[in-house]
C-alpha positions in Angstrom: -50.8 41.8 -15.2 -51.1 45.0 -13.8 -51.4 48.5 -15.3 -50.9 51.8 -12.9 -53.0 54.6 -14.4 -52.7 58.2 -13.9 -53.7 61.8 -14.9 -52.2 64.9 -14.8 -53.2 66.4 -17.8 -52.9 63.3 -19.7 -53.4 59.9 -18.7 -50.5 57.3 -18.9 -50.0 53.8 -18.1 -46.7 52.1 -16.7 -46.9 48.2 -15.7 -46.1 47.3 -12.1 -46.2 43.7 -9.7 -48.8 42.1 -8.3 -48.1 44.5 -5.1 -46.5 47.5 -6.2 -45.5 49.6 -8.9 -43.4 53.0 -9.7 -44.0 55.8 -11.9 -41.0 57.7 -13.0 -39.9 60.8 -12.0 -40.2 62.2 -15.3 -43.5 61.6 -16.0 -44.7 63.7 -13.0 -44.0 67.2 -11.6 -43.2 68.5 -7.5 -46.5 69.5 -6.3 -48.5 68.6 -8.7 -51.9 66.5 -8.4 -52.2 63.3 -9.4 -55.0 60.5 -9.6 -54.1 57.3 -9.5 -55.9 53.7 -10.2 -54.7 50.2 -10.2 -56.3 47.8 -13.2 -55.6 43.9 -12.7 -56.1 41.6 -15.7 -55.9 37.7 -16.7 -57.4 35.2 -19.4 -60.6 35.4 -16.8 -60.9 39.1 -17.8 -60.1 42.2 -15.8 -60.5 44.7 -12.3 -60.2 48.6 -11.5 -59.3 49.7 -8.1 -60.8 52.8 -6.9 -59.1 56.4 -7.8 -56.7 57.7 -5.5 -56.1 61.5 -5.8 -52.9 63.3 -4.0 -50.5 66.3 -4.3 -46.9 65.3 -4.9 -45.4 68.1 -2.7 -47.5 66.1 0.3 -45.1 63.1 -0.2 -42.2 63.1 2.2 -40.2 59.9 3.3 -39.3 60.1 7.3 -36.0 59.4 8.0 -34.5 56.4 9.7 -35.3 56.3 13.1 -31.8 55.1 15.6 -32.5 52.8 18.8 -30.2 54.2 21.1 -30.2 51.6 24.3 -31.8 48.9 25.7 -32.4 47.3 29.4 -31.6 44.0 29.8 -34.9 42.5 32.7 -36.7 42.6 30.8 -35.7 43.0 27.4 -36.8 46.3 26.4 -35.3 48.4 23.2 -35.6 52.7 22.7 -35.3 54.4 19.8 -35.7 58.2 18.5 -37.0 59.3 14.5 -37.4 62.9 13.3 -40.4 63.4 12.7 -41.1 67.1 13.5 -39.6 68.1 10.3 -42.7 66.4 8.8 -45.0 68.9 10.4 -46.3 66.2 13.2 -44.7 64.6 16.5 -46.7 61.5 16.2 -45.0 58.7 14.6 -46.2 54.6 14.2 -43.4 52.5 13.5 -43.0 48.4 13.1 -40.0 46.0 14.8 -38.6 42.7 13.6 -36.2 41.1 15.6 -34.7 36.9 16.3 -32.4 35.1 17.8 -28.9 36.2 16.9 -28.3 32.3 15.9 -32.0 32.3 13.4 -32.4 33.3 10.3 -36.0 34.1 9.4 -37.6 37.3 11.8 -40.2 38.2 13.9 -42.4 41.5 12.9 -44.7 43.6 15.4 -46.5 46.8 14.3 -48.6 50.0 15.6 -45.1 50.4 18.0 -44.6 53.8 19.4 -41.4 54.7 21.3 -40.0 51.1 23.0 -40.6 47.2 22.1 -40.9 45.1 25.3 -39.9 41.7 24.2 -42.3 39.5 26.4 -40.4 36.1 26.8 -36.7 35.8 25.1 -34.7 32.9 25.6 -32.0 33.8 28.8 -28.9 34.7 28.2 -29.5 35.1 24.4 -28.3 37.6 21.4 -31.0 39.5 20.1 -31.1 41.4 16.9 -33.9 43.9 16.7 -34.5 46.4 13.4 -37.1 49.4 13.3 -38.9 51.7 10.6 -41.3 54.0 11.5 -43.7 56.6 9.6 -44.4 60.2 10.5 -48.5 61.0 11.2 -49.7 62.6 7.7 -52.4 62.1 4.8 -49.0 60.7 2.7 -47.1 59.3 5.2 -44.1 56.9 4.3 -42.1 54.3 6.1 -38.7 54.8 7.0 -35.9 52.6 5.7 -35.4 49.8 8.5 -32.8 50.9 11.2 -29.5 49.5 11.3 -29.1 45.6 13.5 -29.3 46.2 17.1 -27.9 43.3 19.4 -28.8 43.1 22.5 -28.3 40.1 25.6 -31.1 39.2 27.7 -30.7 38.5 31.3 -29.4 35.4 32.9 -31.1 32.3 34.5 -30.2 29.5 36.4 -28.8 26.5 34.2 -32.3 23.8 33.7 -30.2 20.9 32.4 -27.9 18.6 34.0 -24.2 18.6 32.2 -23.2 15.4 29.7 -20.6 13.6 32.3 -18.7 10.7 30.7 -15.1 9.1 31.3 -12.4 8.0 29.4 -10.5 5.0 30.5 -8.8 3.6 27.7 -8.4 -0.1 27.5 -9.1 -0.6 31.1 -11.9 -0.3 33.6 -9.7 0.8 36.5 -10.3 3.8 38.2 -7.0 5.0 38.8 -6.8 5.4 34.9 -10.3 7.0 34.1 -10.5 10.7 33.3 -13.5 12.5 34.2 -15.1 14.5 31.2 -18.0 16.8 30.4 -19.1 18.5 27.6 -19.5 22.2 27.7 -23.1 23.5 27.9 -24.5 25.3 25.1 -25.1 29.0 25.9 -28.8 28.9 25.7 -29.1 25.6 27.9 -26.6 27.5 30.7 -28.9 30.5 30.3 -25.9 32.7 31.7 -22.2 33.4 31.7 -20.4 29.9 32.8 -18.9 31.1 35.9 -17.4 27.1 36.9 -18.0 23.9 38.1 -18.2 21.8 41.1 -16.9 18.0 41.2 -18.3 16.3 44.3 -15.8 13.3 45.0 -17.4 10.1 47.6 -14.5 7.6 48.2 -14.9 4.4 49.6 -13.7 5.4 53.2 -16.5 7.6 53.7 -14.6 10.9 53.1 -16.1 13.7 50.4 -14.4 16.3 48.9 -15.5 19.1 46.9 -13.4 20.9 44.2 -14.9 24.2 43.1 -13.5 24.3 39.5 -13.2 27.8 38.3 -13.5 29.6 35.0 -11.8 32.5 35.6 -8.1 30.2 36.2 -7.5 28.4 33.2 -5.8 24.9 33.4 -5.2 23.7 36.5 -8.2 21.3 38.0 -9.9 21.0 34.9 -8.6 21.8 31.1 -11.5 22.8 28.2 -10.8 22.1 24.6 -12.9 21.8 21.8 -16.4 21.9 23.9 -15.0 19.0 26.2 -13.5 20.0 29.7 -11.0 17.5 31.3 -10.7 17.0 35.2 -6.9 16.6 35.5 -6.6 14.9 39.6 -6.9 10.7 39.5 -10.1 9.4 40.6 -8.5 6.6 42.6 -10.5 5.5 45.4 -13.7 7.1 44.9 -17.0 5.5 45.2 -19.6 8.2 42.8 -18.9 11.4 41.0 -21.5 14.6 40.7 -20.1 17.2 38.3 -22.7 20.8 38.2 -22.4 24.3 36.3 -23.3 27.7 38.0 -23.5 31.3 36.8 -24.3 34.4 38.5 -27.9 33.0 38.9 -27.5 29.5 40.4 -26.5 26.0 39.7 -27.0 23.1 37.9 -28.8 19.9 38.9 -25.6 17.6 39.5 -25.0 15.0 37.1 -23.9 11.5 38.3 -20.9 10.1 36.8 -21.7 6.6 35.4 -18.5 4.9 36.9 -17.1 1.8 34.5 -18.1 -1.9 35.7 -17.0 -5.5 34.8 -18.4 -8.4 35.5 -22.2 -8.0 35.0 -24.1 -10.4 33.0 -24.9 -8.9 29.9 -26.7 -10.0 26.9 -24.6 -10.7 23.8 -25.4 -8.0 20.6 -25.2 -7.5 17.3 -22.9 -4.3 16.8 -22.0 -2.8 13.5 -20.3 0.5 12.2 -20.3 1.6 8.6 -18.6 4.8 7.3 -19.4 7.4 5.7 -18.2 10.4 4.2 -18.2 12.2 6.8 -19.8 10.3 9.5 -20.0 6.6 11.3 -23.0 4.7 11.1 -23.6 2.7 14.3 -26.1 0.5 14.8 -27.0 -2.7 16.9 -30.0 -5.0 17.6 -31.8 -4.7 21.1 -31.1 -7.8 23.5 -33.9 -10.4 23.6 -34.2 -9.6 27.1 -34.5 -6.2 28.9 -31.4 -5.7 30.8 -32.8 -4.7 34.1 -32.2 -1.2 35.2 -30.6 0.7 32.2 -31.7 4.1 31.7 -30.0 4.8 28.2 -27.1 3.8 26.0 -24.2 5.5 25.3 -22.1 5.2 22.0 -18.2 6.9 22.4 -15.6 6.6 19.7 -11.8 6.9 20.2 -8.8 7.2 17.4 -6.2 4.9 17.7 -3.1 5.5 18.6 -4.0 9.0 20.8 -3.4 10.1 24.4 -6.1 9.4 26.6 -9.2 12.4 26.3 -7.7 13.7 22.6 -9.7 12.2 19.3 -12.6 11.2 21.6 -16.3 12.0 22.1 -19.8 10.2 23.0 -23.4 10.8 22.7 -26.5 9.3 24.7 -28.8 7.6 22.8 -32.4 6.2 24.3 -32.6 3.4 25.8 -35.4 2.3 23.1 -33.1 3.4 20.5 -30.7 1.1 18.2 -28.9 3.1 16.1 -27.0 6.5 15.7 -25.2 8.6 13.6 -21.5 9.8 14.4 -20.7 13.3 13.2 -16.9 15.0 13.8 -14.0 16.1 12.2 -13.1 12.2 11.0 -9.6 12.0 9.5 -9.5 9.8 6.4 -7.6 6.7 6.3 -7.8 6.8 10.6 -8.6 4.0 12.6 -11.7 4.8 15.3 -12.5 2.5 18.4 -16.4 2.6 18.0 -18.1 1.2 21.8 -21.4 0.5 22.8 -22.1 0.9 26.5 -25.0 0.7 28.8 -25.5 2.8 31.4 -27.4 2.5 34.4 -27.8 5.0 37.5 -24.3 5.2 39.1 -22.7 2.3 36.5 -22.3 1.7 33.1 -21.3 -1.9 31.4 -19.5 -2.6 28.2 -21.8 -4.3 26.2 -19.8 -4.3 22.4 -17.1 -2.4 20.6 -15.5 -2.6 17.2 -12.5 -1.1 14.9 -13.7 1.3 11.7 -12.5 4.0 9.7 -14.1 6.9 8.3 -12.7 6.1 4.7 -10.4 2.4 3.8 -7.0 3.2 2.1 -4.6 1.0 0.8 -2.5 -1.0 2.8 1.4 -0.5 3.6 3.8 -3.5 2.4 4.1 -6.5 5.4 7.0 -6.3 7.0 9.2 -8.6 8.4 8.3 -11.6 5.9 11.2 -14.6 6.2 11.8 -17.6 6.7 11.3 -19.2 10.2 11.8 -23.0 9.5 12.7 -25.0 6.6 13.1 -28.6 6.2 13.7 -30.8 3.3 10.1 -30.3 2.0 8.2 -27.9 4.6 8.5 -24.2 5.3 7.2 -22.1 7.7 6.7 -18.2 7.1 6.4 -15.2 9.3 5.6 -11.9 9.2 4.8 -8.8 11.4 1.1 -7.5 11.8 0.0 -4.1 10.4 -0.5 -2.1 13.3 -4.2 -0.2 13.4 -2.4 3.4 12.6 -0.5 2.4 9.4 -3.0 -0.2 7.9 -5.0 3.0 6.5 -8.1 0.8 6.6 -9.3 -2.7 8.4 -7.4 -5.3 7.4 -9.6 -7.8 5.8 -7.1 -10.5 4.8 -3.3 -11.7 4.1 -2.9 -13.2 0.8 0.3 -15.7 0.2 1.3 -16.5 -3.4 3.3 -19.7 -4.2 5.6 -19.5 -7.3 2.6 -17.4 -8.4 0.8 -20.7 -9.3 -1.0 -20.9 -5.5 -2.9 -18.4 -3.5 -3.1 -18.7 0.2 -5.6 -16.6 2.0 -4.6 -15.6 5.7 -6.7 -14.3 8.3 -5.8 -11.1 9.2 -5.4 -12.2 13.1 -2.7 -14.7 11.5 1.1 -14.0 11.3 1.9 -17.6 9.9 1.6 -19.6 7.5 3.3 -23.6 7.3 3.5 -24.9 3.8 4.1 -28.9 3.2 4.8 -31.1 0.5 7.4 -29.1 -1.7 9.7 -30.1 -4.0 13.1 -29.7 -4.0 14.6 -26.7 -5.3 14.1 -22.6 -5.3 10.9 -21.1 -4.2 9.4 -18.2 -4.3 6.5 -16.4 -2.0 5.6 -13.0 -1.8 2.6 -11.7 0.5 0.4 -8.7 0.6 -2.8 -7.1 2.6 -6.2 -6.5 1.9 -8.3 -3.9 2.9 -11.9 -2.7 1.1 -9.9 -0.9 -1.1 -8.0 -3.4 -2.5 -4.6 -5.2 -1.8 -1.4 -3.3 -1.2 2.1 -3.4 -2.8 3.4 -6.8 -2.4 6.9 -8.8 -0.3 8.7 -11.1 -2.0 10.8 -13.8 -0.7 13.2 -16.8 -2.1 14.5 -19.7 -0.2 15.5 -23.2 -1.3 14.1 -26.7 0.4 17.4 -28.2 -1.6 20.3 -26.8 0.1 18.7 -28.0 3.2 18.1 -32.0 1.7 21.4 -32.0 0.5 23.6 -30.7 4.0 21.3 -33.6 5.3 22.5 -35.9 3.3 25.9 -35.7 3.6 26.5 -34.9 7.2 25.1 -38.2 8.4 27.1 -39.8 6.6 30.5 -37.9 6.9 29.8 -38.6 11.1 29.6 -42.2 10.9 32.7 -42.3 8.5 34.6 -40.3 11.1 33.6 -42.2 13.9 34.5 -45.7 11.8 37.9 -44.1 11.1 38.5 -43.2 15.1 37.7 -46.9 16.0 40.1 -47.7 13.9 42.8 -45.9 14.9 42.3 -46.5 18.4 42.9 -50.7 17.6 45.7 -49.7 15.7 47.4 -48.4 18.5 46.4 -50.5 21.1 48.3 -53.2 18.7 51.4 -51.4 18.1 54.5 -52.9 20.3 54.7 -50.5 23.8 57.8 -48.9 24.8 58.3 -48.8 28.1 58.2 -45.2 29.8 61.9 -43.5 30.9 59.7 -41.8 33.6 58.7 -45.4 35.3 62.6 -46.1 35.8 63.6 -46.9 39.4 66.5 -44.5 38.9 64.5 -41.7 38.1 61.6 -43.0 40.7 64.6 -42.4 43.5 65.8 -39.2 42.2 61.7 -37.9 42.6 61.8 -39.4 45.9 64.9 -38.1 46.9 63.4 -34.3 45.4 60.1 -34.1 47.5 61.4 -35.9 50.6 62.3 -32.3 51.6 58.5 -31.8 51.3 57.1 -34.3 53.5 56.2 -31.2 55.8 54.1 -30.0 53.7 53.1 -32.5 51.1 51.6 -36.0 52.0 54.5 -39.0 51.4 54.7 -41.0 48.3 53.7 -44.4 48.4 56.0 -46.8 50.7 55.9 -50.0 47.4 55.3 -47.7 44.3 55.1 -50.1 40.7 58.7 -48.6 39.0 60.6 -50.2 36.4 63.9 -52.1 37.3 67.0 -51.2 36.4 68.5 -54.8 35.3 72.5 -55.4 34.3 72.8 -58.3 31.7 75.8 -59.5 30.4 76.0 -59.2 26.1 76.9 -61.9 24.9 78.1 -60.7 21.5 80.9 -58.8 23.3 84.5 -61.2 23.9 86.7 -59.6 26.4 89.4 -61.8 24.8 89.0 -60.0 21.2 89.6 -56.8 22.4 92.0 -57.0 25.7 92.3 -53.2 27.2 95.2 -52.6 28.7 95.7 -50.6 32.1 98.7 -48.7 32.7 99.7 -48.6 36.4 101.1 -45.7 38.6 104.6 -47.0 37.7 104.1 -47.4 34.6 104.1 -51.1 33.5 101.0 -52.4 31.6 98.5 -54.2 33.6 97.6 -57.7 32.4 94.2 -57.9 30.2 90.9 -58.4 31.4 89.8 -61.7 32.7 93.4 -62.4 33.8 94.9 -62.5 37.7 95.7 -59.4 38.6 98.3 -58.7 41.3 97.9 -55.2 41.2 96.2 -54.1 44.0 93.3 -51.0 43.0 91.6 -48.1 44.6 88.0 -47.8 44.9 87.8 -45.2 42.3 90.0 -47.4 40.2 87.3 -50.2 40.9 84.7 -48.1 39.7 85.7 -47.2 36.5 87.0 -50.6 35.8 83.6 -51.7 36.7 81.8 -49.3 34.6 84.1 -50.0 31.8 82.9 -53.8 32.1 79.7 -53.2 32.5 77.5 -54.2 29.5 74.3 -52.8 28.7 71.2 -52.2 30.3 67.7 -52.9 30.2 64.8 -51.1 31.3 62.0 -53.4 32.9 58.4 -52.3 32.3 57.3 -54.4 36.0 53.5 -53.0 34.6 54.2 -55.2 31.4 55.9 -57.8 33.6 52.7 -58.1 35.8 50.5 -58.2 32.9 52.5 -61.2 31.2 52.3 -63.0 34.6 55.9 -62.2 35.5 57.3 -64.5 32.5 58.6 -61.2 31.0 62.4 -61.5 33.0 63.0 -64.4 32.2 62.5 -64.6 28.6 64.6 -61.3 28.6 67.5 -62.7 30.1 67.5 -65.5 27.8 66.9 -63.1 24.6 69.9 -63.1 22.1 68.3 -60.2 20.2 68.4 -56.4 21.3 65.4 -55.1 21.4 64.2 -51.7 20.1 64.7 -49.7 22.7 68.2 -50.6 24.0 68.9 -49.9 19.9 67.0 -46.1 20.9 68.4 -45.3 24.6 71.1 -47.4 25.3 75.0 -47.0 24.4 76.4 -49.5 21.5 79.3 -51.1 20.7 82.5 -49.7 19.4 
C-alpha cells in the first residue's frame, strides 16, 4: 500500500498505486509550495521515498503536439508542439507506432522533431502516435497525438505466386483452368500492377499474355483472393504465371500440369469434419515416391461450376495431415483430393466425399416393383444424388412386413427377395446418414395375383387349342357341297370374260379341273301322268308327249320343247370324282335318291 504525503501548512495523506497517485485539487492552492514523499508498506514492514518540494504555479501540461507529414523512402514522420508558451523552445517527446494489421506497439523516446523508421515492412500501413514535454524543472507530457497512417515504399514481390488448376473430373487439358491465389499485400511488397502467363505448347511456339490490373475481366477474372485465367490451355506443354508492381516482378511459378498413369503408391486417406473445418489426413507411402517436392490437398463442392466452391493449400512433403478452413456450408457435400506434385507434374494419389456437418437424408425415390413372380420380387430405387443426401450416405435399409430388415449398401439400387409366401406384402425403405435414418417409402404388391393369372392361363390355352382340333375334324367330316364356282358353265362364261385380256393377261390353263354339267333323266317323273298339250299355229291340239308327231317344228319350237323335257341337273364335283377314283358318276346315275344339293339349287317338281 502506498500513502502520498504532503505539507502545506498541514500534512495530509491520500492513498495512491503502486506507480502513481493524485492529490485533489481541493486540498492544494495555485502557486503554492508543496513537499511531497511517497511511503510504501506491506506485512514485511515499510519505505519512505525522499522529499520532493515544488511550486504549483510551475506545473504546466504542454499541449498535444500534431505530425503534419511524412516521406515515404524512407519512412520518416514530422510533427510540430507548442512549446514557447511554456517559456522554452526545447521540447523531448516519445513515439509508438506498428503495423496497421498488429495490435500491441512499438515505443522510442529522447525524439526531437522527426522519427526515422529504420526497416518497415514494404508496402505496409503504419500507424505512428507522439507526446512530447516542454524543457522545464516541472515539465509534463503531452496527451499522445492522434493515429497517423502512413505507407512505406514499394519493393519487388520475394515470393513466387500459389499456381494450381482446376480440372474437374478429368485430367484433360482442354478442360483445366488455370488459378492463382492473390498475393498478400506484404508478400507483393507493392501495388499489384498484373500478371504474366507464359504459355509453351507442344509445337514449339510460346506466347506471352500480359494480364493487366487496371482492365477488369477479360484474360483473367479475381474473386474472393483467387484469380481465374479465362483462354483454354489446349495444347500447351508448361505454364509460368508471375506478379509485378511498379518495382519488378515475381519469380515465375510453374504450373504443375495434371498426369495419369504414373505408378503411385496406394494411401490411406481420411477427412473428418468439423465445425467449421475438414480434417485431412493420410499415412506416408512405405516408399518415397521419387521426385515429389510437396503435396497438395484441394477441396471442391459438389454440384458447382468449375473454379466456384474450390481452393487448395501446399502442405510439405514430410507432412501427413492438414487442416481445411473456409466458409463450409452445412449439410454440403465437399470433394476432398490428395495430390502430389512434382516439378512440372502432379499425380492423383487419393480423394474422397465429406461434409462439413451430416443431415438427415431425403425420402428414396423411385421405389417399385421391377419383377415379381409367384414367390420372388425384385425392388428398385433411384440413388440420392451427393447435393440432396445432406450428408454421406452410409446405408439403405429395407423392411419386410416390418418383421425383416435388409441392410443395402449405399452403392446398391436393388434388392431381390426369395422365398415369399403368397399374398400381400409390404416394404418400405429409407437412408442412413451419421445423423440417423430419414423419412421412410412404403410400397405394397401381391406375389398372389401373379400365382393365380399363372395358373389359369395354362390351362385356358391348352383347352382352346383342344377345342380347335376339334372343330377342325368336325368339319373335315361333314358331307361337302360341291362349289357353284367350279361349274363348267360358269368356268366358260370366265373364259369367255378374260379372253378379251389375253393381251394383257397370261391365258388360262388349256385342261382346267371344272365340274360337269350332267343331264339325267328323273325317274319319278311319268310323261304319261301328266300329258301337256301343244296348241299348233292352226289351232288343233298337238298329240301328247312321247307320241308320233306329224307336226313339223321350228328350231325355237324345238328348244323350248326340249327345255320343257328336260329333267334336272346335277352338278359334278370332277375334284370329288378324282378323289373317289372316278366311281363317283356312275353311282350317281344309278342313285334313286336326290341328293342335298339338287333339293338346294335345282328346280322341283310341280
Amino acid at each position: 500500500m502506498l500513502w502520498i504525503t504532503w505539507k502545506k501548512c498541514i500534512s495530509s495523506v491520500v492513498e495512491g498505486t503502486n506507480v502513481s497517485g493524485v492529490i485533489p485539487r481541493e486540498l492544494y492552492t495555485s502557486y503554492s509550495d508543496l513537499t511531497v514523499l511517497v511511503k510504501a508498506a506491506n506485512q514485511h514492514g515499510s519505505a519512505t521515498s525522499t522529499m520532493a518540494a515544488f511550486n504549483t504555479g510551475d506545473i504546466k501540461k504542454p499541449p498535444t503536439p500534431e505530425i503534419t507529414h511524412h516521406c515515404p523512402q524512407p519512412l520518416e514522420i514530422y510533427w510540430i508542439v507548442q512549446c514557447e508558451d511554456q517559456g522554452s523552445s526545447d521540447q523531448l517527446c516519445e513515439v509508438q507506432y506498428r503495423p496497421q494489421d498488429q495490435q500491441g506497439w512499438t515505443q522510442e523516446e529522447d525524439i526531437l522533431r522527426s522519427f526515422l523508421l529504420l526497416t518497415p515492412r514494404p508496402y505496409t500501413v503504419y500507424e505512428f502516435q507522439v507526446r512530447c514535454a516542454c524543457e522545464g524543472p516541472q515539465a509534463l507530457m503531452s496527451d499522445w497525438s492522434s493515429v497517423y497512417k502512413a505507407w512505406s515504399s514499394e519493393s519487388a514481390p520475394v515470393k513466387a505466386l500459389d499456381v494450381w488448376s482446376d480440372c474437374g473430373v478429368t485430367s484433360e487439358l482442354s478442360q483445366c483452368a488455370l488459378m492463382w491465389k492473390e498475393m498478400p499485400t506484404w508478400l507483393a511488397q507493392g501495388k499489384v500492377l498484373g500478371y504474366v502467363v507464359t504459355l509453351s505448347y507442344s509445337n514449339g511456339t510460346v506466347a506471352v499474355v500480359n494480364v493487366s490490373m487496371s482492365k477488369p475481366g477479360g484474360l483473367c477474372v479475381c474473386q474472393e483472393k483467387r484469380c481465374r485465367f479465362t483462354p483454354s490451355l489446349w495444347g500447351v506443354s508448361s505454364v509460368d504465371v508471375s506478379v509485378y508492381n511498379s518495382q519488378g516482378a515475381s519469380k515465375p511459378a510453374p504450373l504443375a500440369l495434371p498426369t495419369s498413369g504414373l505408378q503411385v503408391p496406394e494411401l490411406s486417406f481420411t477427412v473428418n469434419q468439423d465445425i467449421l473445418s475438414l480434417n485431412v489426413s493420410w499415412s506416408l507411402p512405405p516408399q518415397p515416391i521419387e521426385n515429389m517436392h510437396e503435396y497438395v490437398v484441394q477441396y471442391k463442392q459438389v454440384g458447382l461450376p468449375p473454379t466456384q466452391g474450390f481452393d487448395w493449400i501446399i502442405v510439405h512433403q514430410n507432412h501427413t495431415s492438414v487442416i481445411l478452413r473456409g466458409g463450409f456450408e452445412n449439410h454440403t457435400a465437399y470433394n476432398v483430393s490428395l495430390f502430389a506434385v512434382f516439378i512440372n507434374s502432379s499425380c492423383l494419389l487419393a480423394s474422397a466425399i465429406s461434409y462439413s456437418l451430416h443431415g438427415l437424408p431425403p425420402k428414396v425415390t423411385e421405389f417399385k416393383v421391377q419383377h415379381i413372380s409367384d414367390s420372388q420380387v425384385t425392388l428398385s430405387w433411384q440413388h440420392i444424388s451427393l447435393t440432396q443426401s445432406k450428408g454421406l450416405i452410409l446405408c439403405y435399409q429395407l423392411v419386410l412386413n416390418n418383421v425383416t430388415v435388409y441392410n443395402v449398401s449405399r452403392d446398391q439400387n436393388s434388392l431381390h427377395l426369395s422365398g415369399l409366401t403368397s399374398g400381400h406384402h409390404q416394404v418400405w425403405i429409407r437412408a442412413e446418414t451419421k445423423a440417423g435414418l430419414g423419412p421412410s417409402e412404403t410400397i405394397n404388391f401381391s406375389t398372389e395375383n401373379s400365382h393365380g393369372f399363372l395358373k389359369y392361363l395354362v390351362p385356358g390355352i391348352i383347352a382352346g387349342m383342344l377345342l380347335l382340333i376339334i372343330i377342325i375334324v368336325q368339319m373335315k367330316n361333314c358331307a361337302k357341297v360341291p362349289d357353284p364356282s367350279n361349274s363348267k358353265l360358269l368356268q366358260q362364261m370366265k373364259l369367255q370374260f378374260n379372253s378379251s385380256l389375253t393381251a394383257i393377261f397370261s391365258p388360262l390353263e388349256s385342261n382346267p379341273k371344272i365340274s360337269e354339267l350332267e343331264v339325267v333323266e328323273n325317274p319319278f317323273w311319268d310323261a304319261n301322268a301328266c300329258p301337256r298339250k301343244r296348241s299348233s299355229p292352226d289351232g288343233q291340239t298337238e298329240g301328247v308327249v312321247g307320241e308320233e308327231r306329224t307336226h313339223i317344228r321350228t328350231d325355237e319350237e324345238a328348244e323350248k320343247e326340249e327345255d320343257a323335257d328336260e329333267g334336272y341337273s346335277k352338278i359334278i364335283d370332277t375334284d370329288e370324282e378324282e378323289r373317289d377314283g372316278g366311281e363317283s358318276g356312275s353311282l350317281l346315275e344309278d342313285d334313286q335318291f336326290v341328293s342335298d344339293y339338287e333339293k338346294h339349287f335345282m328346280p322341283v317338281v310341280v
